[in-house]
N, C-alpha and C positions, 0 to 999 in steps of 0.2 A: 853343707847348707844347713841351717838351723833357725828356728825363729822361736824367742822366750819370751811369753807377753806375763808379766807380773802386776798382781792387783793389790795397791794398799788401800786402807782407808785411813784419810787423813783428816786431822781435827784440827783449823785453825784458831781456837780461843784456846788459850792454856788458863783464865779465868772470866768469870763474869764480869768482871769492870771492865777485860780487854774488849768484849763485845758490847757491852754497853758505847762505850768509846769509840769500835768503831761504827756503831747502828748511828753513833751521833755526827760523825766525821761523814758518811756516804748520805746523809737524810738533805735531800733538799730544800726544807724548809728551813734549815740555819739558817740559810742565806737570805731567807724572806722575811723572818720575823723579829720583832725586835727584841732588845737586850731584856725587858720588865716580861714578856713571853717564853723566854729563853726556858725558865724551869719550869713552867709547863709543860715544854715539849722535853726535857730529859726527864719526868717524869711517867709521861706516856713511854717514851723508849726504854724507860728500866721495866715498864709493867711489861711490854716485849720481851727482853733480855727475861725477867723470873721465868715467862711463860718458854719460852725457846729452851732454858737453862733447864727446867722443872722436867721440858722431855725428853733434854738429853739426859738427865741423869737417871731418869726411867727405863732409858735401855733403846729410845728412839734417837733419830740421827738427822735430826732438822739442822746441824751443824757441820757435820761430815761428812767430806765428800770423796770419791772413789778418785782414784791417782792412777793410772795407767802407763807403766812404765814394757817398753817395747825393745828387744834386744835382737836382730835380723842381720845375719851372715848368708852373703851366698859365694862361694868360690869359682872363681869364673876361671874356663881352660881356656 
């Protein structure tokens, strides 16, 4: 019988445009506003993404998140 619980920590953006793109693809007001608004709001979400990017590169992890990988054997007589 054994159980191996392993902890990564995992970063989904491999760059800032990947997160800008997606802050922009999950934001529900795309859907609301119109096309002459449009860069207003990728605006706003790049000033997000500096500020999100600025901490992670600081040593914080407003981006990464813990991965919990679990590995459990029990041998039955």
């Amino acid at each position: 019988t054994f159980c191996d619980v392993i902890q990564e920590i995992s970063t989904r953006y491999g760059t800032k445009e990947d997160l800008i793109r997606e802050l922009m693809e999950i934001n529900p007001l795309t859907a609301k506003i119109s096309k002459e608004e449009m860069p207003f709001l990728r605006e706003e979400v790049m000033k997000e993404a500096d500020r999100l990017w600025a901490e992670k590169e600081a040593g914080g992890s407003p981006l990464d998140y813990p991965v919990y990988i679990v590995r459990a054997s029990k041998v039955l007589s």
